[in-house]
N, C-alpha and C positions, 0 to 999 in steps of 0.2 A: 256026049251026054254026061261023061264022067267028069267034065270040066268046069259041068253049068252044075252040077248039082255040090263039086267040090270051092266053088266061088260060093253058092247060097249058103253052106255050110261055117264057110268060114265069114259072112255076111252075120250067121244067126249067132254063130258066136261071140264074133264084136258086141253085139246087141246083150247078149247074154252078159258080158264084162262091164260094158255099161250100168247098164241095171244094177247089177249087184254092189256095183261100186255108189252108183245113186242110192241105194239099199243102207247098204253100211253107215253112209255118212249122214242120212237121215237119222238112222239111228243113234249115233254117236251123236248128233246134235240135239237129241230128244234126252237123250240117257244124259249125258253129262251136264254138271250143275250149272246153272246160272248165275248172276248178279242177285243179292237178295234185292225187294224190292225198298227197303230201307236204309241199304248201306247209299250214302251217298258217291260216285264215281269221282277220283281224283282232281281236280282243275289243271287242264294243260298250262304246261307254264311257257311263259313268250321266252 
């Protein structure tokens, strides 16, 4: 029983890592600036 509940544990903690890692980089993608919507983006050169 100590084997199943130490796999589920370490199961809920991947998930836990996950998450939080999904968490952050939401955030970081909300928080930090954007392109204004007036500056024009550079033209790639051939």
């Amino acid at each position: 029983m100590d084997t199943v509940l130490g796999l589920a544990g370490i199961v809920v903690w991947i998930a836990l890592v996950i998450a939080i890692a999904a968490a952050v980089t939401y955030a970081v993608v909300r928080i930090s600036p954007g392109e204004k919507p007036g500056d024009p983006s550079p033209a790639p050169k051939a």
